[in-house]
N, C-alpha and C positions, 0 to 999 in steps of 0.2 A: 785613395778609396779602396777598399777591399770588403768580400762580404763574408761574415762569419754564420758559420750553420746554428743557429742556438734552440728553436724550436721543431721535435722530432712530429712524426705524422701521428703520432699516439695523443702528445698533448694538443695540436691544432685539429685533431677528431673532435677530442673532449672539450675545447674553449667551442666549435662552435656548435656542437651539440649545448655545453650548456647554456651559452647566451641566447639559443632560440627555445629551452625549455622556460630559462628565468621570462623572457619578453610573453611568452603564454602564461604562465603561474599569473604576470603581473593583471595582465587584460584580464583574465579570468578572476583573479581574485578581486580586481576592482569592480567586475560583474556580478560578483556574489555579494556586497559590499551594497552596490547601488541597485542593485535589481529586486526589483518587488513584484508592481502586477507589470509592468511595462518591462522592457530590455535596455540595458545601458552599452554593451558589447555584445555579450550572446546574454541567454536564456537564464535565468535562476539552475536550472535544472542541468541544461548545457554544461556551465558553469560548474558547476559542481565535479560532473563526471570528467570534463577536461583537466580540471585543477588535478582532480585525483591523479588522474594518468599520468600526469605532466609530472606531478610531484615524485610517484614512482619511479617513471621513467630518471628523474633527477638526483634519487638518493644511487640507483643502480650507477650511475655515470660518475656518483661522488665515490664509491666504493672504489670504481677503474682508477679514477683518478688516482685516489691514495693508494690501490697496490701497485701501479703502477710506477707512481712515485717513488717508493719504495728500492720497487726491483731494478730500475736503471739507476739511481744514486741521485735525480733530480731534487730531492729534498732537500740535497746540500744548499742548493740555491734559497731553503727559509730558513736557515739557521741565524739569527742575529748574532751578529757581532758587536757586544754594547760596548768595546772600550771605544770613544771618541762617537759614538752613537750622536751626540747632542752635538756635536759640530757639526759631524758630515748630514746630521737631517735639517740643521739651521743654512748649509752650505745650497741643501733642494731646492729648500721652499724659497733661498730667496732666489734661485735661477728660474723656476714657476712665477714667483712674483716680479719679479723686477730682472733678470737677468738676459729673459727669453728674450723680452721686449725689445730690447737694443742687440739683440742678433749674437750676444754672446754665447762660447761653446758649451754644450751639456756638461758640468761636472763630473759627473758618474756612466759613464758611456758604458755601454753592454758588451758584457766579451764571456767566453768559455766558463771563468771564475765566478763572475757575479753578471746576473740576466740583468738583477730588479737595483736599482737604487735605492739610498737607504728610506725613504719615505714609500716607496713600491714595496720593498720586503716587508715593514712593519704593517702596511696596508695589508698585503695580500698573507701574510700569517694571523693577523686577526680575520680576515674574510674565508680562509679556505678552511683554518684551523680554531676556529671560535663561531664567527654567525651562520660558517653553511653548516656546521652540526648542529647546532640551534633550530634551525628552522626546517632541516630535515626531520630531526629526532620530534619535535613539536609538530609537526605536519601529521607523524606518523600517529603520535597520540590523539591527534585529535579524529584520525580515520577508523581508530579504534578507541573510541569513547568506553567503552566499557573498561576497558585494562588501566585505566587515568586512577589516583589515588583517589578516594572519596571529598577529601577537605586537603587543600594546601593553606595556608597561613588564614586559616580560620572560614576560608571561601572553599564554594566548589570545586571541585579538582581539576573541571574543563575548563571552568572561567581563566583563571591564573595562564594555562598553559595556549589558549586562544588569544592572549594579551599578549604574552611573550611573542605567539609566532605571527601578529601582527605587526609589532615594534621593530625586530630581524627584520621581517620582508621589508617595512619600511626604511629600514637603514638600510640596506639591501638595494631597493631601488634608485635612494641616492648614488651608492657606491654608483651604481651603471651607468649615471647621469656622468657623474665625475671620470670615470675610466674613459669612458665614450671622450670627454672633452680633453682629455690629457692624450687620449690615442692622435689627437690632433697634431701635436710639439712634435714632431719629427722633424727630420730635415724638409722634407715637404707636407702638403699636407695629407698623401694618403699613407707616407712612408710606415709609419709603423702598423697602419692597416695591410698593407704590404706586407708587411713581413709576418704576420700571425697566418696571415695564408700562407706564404712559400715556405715559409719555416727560414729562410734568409735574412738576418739582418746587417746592413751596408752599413760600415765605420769609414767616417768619414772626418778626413787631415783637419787641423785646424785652418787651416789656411782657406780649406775648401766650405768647415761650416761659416767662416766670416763673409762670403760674398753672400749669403741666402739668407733672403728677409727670413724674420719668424711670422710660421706659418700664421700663430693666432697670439695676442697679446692675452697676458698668462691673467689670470680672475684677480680680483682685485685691487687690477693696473688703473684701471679708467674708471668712472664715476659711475656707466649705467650697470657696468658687471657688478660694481660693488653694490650700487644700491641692490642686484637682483641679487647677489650673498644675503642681503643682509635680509631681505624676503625672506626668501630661503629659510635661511634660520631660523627667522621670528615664526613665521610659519611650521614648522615642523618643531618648535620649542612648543611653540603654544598647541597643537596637534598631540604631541604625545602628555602636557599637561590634562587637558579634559579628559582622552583615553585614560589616563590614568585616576585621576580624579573619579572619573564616572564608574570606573571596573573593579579600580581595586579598591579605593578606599569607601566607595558607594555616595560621593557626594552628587548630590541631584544639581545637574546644570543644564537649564532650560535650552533647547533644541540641540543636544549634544550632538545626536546621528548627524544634523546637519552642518553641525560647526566640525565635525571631528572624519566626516567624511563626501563631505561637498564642498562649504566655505573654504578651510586651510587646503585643502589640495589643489584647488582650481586659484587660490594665491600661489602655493608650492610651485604649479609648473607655470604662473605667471613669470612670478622670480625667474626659476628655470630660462623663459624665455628672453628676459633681459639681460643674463649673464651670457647666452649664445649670440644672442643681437649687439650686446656691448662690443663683445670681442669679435667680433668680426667688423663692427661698425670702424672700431679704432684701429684695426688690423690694417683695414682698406684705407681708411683715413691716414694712416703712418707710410703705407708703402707709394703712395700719391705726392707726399710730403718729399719722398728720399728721392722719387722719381723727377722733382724739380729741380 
């Protein structure tokens, strides 16, 4: 066992500055969503003025990010490397799916070279370098409605750009669902929470990851996680069909606001719940199992 330094005090500022801007955008913006004469989290009004802030305060922190990134050569770590790309991400998914589960070691172990594994790298360069410009750039438009184009593809120029930074935020919020549950697969279960604090991450022998259960049996191992995937999905498929449906192509579908922002979300963190109840149901069920 030995521990390698890989996270400096610059990026473990900015991961937990942003993670407690994203978890306020979210509540607030689900506020502003649900709230009418009554309050669902805070206030319409609340709501608003917090999103604003929050959303500012989060493009300023995206900016640190990227020159920071920049100036100490961190960037190196999202450059893809696509030759063998399609083996070493079929090599991830099946140690997440099937590999964790029976205690075998991480594939792609984090050292000085490469932080992210190749399913993390392609993840987090679509997320840092794709949907958080998105939904900053669309934030920002929609706090200055006036500077918005007049008509984008035949609609008003707010509409279009309010659909987009709904769709982002919502993919967005997945992302954190899924981050949060993979921060799980450590050696233990708070190890990789661990280490985004100290900026420490412990590499550990082969020898030494085969006696240690896995912490959590990886989504799609056991029946109820999978059934809550498959929520999940149908949910947030059938979620951005009516939003879209209703926004952009202007088809009228009776009680949208409710199917599109009460029904599918209150299924969405249904699902959600069955996929964290699965894995932990059959985590504790497996280690009982090995215990006899």
């Amino acid at each position: 066992m030995k521990k390698i330094y890989l996270y400096p005090l610059w990026l473990r500022i900015w991961h937990i500055l942003n993670a407690t801007l994203f978890l306020v955008l979210i509540a607030t913006g689900m506020s502003m969503h649900f709230s009418a004469e009554t309050k669902f989290v805070f206030s319409f009004h609340s709501s608003v003025v917090i999103h604003n802030i929050a959303g500012i305060l989060l493009s300023f922190n995206y900016i640190f990010y990227i020159t920071l990134n920049f100036l100490t050569g961190n960037y190196k770590h999202y450059l893809v490397n696509f030759k063998g790309m399609f083996e070493r991400v079929f090599k991830q998914a099946k140690y997440y799916l099937y590999d964790i589960y029976h205690g075998k070691p991480h594939p792609y172990d984090s050292n000085e070279k490469n932080k992210f594994n190749p399913l993390q790298q392609l993840g987090y360069v679509s997320i840092m370098f794709g949907l958080l410009p998105l939904i900053v750039l669309s934030g920002w438009a929609l706090l200055f409605p006036e500077f918005a184009p007049d008509e984008i593809l035949g609609m008003g120029g707010v509409w279009p750009i309010a659909l987009l930074h709904t769709l982002v935020a919502f993919f967005l919020a997945i992302f954190l669902f899924v981050h949060l549950y993979l921060g799980t697969t450590g050696h233990t279960l708070g190890d990789l929470f661990k280490t985004i604090v100290t900026g420490w991450h412990i590499h550990y022998d082969h020898h030494e990851t085969e006696k240690v259960n896995p912490p959590l049996p990886p989504s799609f191992y056991n029946p109820i996680t999978f059934i809550g995937m498959l929520v999940v999905g149908i949910a947030g498929l059938l979620t951005l069909i009516v939003m879209i449906a209703e926004f952009a192509f202007g088809v009228d579908i009776i009680f949208t606001n409710e199917l599109a922002l009460m029904i599918f979300p209150v299924i969405l963190l249904a699902g959600i719940s069955m996929v964290i109840f699965g894995a932990m149901f059959f985590n504790k069920k497996t280690i009982e199992e090995k215990d006899k």
